[in-house]
Backbone as XML, in Angstrom:
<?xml version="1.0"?>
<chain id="A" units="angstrom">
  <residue number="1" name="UNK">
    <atom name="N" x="-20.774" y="16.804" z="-2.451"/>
    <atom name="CA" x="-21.064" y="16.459" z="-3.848"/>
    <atom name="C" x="-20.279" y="15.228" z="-4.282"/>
  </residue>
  <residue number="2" name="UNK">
    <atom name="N" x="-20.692" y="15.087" z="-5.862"/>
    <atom name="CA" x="-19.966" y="12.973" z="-5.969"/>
    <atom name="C" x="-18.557" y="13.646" z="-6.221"/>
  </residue>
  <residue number="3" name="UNK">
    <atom name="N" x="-18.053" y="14.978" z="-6.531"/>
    <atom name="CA" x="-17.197" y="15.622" z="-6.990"/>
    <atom name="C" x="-15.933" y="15.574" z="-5.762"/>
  </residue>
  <residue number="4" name="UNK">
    <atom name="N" x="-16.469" y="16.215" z="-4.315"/>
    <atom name="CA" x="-15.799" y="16.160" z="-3.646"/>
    <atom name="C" x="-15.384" y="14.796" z="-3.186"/>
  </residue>
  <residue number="5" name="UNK">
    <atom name="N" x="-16.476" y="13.616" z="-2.678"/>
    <atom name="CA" x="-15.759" y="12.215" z="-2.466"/>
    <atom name="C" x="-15.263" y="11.644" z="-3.485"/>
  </residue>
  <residue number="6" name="UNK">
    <atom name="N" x="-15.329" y="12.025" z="-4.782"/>
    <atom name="CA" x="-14.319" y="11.620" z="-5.660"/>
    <atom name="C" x="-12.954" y="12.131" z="-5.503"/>
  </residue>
  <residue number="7" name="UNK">
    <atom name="N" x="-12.746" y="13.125" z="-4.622"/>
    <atom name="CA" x="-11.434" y="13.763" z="-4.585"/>
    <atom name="C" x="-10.483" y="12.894" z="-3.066"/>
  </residue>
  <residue number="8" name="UNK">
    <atom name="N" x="-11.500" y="13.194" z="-2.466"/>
    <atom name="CA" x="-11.164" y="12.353" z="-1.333"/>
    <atom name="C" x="-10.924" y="10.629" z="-1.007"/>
  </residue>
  <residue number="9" name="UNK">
    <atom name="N" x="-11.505" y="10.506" z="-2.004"/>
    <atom name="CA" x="-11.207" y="8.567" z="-2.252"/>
    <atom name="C" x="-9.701" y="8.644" z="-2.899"/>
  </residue>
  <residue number="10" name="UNK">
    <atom name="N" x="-9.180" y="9.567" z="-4.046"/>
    <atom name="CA" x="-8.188" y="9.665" z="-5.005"/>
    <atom name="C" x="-7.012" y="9.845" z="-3.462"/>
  </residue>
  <residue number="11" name="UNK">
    <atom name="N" x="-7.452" y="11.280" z="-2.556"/>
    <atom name="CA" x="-6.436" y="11.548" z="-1.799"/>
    <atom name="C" x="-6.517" y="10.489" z="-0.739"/>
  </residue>
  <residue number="12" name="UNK">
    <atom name="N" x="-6.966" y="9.483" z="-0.317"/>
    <atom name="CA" x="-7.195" y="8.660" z="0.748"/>
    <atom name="C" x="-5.757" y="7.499" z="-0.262"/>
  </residue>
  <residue number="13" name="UNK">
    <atom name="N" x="-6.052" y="6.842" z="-1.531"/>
    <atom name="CA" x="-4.920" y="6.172" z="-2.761"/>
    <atom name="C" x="-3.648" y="6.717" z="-2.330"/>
  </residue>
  <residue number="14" name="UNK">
    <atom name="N" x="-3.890" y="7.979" z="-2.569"/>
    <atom name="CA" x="-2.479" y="8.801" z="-2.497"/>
    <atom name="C" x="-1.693" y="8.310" z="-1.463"/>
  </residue>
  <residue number="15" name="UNK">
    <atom name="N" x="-2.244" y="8.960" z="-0.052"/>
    <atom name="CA" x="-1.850" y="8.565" z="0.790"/>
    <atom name="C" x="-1.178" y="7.158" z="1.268"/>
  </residue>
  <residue number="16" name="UNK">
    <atom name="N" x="-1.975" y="6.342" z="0.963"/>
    <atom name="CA" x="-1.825" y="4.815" z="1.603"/>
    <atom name="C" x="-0.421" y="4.326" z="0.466"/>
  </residue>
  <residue number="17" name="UNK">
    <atom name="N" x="-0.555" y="4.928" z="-0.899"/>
    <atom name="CA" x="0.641" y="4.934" z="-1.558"/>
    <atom name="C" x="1.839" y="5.421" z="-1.490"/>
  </residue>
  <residue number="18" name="UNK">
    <atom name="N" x="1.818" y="6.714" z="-0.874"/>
    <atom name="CA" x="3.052" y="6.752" z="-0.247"/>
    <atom name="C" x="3.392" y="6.577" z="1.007"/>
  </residue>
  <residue number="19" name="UNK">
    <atom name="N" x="2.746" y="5.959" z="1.908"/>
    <atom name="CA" x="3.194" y="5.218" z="3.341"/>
    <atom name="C" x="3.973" y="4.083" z="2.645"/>
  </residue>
  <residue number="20" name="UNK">
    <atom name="N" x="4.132" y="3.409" z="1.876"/>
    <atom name="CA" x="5.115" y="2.264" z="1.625"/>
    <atom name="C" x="6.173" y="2.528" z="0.781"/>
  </residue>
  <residue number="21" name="UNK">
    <atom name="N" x="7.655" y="2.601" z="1.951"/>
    <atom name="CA" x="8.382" y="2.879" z="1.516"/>
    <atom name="C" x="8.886" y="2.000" z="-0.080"/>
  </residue>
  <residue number="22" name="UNK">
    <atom name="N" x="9.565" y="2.417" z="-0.668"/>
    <atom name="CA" x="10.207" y="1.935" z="-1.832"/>
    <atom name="C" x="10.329" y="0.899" z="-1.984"/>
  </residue>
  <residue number="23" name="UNK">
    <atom name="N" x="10.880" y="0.058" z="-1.116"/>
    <atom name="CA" x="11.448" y="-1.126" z="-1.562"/>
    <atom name="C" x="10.486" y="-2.386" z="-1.543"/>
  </residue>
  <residue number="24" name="UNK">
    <atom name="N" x="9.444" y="-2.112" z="-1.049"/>
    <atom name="CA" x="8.372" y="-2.869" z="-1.285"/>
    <atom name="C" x="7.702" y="-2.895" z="-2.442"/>
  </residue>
  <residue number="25" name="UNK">
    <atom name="N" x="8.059" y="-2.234" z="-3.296"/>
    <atom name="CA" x="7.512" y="-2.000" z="-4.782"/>
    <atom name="C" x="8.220" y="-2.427" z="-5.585"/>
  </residue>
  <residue number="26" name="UNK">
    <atom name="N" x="9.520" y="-1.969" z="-5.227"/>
    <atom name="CA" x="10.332" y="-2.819" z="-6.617"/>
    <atom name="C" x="11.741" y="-2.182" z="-6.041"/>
  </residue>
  <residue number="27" name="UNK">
    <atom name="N" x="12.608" y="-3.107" z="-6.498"/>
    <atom name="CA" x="14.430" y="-2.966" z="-5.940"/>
    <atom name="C" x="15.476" y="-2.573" z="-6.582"/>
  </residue>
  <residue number="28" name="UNK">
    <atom name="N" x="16.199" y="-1.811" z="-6.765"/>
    <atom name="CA" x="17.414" y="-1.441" z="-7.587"/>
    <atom name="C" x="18.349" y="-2.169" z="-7.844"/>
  </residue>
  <residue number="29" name="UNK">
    <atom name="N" x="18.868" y="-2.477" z="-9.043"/>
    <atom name="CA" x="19.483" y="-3.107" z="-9.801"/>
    <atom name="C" x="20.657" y="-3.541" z="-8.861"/>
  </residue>
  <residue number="30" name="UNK">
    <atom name="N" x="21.436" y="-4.396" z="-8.650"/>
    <atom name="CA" x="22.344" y="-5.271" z="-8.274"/>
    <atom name="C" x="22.047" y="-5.557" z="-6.632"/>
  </residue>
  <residue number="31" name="UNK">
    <atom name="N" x="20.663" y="-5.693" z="-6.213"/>
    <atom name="CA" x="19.975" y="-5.791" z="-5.059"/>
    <atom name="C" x="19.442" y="-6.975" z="-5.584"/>
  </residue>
  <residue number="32" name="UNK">
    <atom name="N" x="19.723" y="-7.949" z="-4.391"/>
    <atom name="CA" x="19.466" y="-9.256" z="-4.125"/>
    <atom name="C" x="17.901" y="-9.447" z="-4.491"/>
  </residue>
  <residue number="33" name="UNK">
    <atom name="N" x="17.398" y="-10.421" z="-5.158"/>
    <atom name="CA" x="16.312" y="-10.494" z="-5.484"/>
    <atom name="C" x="15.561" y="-12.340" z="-5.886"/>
  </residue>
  <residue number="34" name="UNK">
    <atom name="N" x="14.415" y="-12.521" z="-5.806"/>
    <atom name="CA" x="13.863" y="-13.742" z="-5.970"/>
    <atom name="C" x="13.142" y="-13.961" z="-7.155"/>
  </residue>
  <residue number="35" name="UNK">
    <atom name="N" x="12.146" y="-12.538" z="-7.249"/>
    <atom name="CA" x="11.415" y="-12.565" z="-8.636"/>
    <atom name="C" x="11.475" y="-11.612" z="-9.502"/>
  </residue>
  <residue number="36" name="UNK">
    <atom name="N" x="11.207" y="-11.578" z="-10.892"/>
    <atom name="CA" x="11.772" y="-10.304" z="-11.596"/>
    <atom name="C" x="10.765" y="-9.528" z="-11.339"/>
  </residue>
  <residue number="37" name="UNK">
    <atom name="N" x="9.081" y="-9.563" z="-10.785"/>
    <atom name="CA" x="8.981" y="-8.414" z="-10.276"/>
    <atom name="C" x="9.097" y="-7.944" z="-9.328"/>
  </residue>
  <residue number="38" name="UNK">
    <atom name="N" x="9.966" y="-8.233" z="-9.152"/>
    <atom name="CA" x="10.575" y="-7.465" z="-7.621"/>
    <atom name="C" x="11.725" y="-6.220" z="-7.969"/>
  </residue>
  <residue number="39" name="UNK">
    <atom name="N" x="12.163" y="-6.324" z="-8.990"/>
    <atom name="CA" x="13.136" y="-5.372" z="-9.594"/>
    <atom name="C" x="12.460" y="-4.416" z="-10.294"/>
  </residue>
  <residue number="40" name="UNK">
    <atom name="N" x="12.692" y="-3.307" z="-10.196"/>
    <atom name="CA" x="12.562" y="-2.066" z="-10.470"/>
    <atom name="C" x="12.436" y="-1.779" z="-12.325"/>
  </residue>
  <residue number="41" name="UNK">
    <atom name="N" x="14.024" y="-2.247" z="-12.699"/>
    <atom name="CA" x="14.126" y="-2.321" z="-14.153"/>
    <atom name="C" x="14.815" y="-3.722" z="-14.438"/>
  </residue>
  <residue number="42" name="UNK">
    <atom name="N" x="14.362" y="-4.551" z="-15.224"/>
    <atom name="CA" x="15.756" y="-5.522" z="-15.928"/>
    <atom name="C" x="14.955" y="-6.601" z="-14.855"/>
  </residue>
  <residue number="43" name="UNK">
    <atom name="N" x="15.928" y="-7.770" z="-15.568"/>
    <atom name="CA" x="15.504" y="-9.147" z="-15.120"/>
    <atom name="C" x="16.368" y="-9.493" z="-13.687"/>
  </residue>
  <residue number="44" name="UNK">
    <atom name="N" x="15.529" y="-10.579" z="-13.015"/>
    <atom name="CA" x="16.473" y="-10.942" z="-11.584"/>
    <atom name="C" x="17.647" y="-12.339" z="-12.361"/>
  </residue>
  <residue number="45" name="UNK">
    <atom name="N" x="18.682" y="-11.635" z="-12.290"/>
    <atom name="CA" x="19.381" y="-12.956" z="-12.415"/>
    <atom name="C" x="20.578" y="-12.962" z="-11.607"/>
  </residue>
  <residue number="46" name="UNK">
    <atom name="N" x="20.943" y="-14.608" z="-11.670"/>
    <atom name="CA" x="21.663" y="-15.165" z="-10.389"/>
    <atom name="C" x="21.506" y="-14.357" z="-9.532"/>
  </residue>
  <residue number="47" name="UNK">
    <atom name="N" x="20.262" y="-14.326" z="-8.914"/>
    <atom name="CA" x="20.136" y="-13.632" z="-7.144"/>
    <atom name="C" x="19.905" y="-12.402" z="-7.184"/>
  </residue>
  <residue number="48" name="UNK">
    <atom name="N" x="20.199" y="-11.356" z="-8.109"/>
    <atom name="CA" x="20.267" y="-10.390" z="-8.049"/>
    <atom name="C" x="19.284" y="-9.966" z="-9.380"/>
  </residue>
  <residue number="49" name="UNK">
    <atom name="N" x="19.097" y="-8.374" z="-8.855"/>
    <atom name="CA" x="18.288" y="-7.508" z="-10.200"/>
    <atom name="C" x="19.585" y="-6.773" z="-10.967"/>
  </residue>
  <residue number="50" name="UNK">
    <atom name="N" x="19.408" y="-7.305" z="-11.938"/>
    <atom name="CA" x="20.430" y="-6.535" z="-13.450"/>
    <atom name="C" x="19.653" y="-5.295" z="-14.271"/>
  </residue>
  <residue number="51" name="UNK">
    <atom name="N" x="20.211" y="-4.517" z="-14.431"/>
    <atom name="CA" x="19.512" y="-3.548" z="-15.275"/>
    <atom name="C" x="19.351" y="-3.584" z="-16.668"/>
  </residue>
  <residue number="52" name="UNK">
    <atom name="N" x="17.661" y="-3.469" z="-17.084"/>
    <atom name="CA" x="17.512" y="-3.995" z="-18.518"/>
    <atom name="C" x="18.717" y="-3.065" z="-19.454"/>
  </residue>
  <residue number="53" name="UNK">
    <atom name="N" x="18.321" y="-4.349" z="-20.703"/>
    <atom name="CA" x="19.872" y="-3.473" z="-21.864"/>
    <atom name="C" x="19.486" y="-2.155" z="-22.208"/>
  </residue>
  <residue number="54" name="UNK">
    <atom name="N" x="18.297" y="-1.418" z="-22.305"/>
    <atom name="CA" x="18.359" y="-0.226" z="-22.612"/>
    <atom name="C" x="18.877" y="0.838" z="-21.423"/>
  </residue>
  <residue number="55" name="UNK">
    <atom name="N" x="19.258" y="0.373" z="-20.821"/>
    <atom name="CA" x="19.645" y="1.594" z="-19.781"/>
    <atom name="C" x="21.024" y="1.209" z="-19.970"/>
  </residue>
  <residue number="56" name="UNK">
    <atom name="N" x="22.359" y="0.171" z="-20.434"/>
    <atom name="CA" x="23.531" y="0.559" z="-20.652"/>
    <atom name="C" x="23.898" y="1.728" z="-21.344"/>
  </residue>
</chain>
């Protein structure tokens, strides 16, 4: 049914989403970095990801 390959396209996403580990998504704060989306939370500055001001 469109019911079941709708379930199976969602779990096929799933999958391929969690085969990539973490750090390919985004980096933790005082981890060396190039672009701010590359950081997790907060802006990349001088080299590194800083954690935005709401999380002090």
């Amino acid at each position: 049914t469109a019911e079941d390959s709708r379930g199976t396209q969602l779990h096929r996403a799933l999958r391929k989403a969690t085969k990539l580990p973490v750090s390919t998504r985004c980096i933790t704060p005082g981890t060396r970095c190039k672009v701010p989306s590359q950081c997790c939370r907060g802006p990349c500055k001088n080299g590194r990801c800083t954690p935005s001001p709401s999380e002090w």
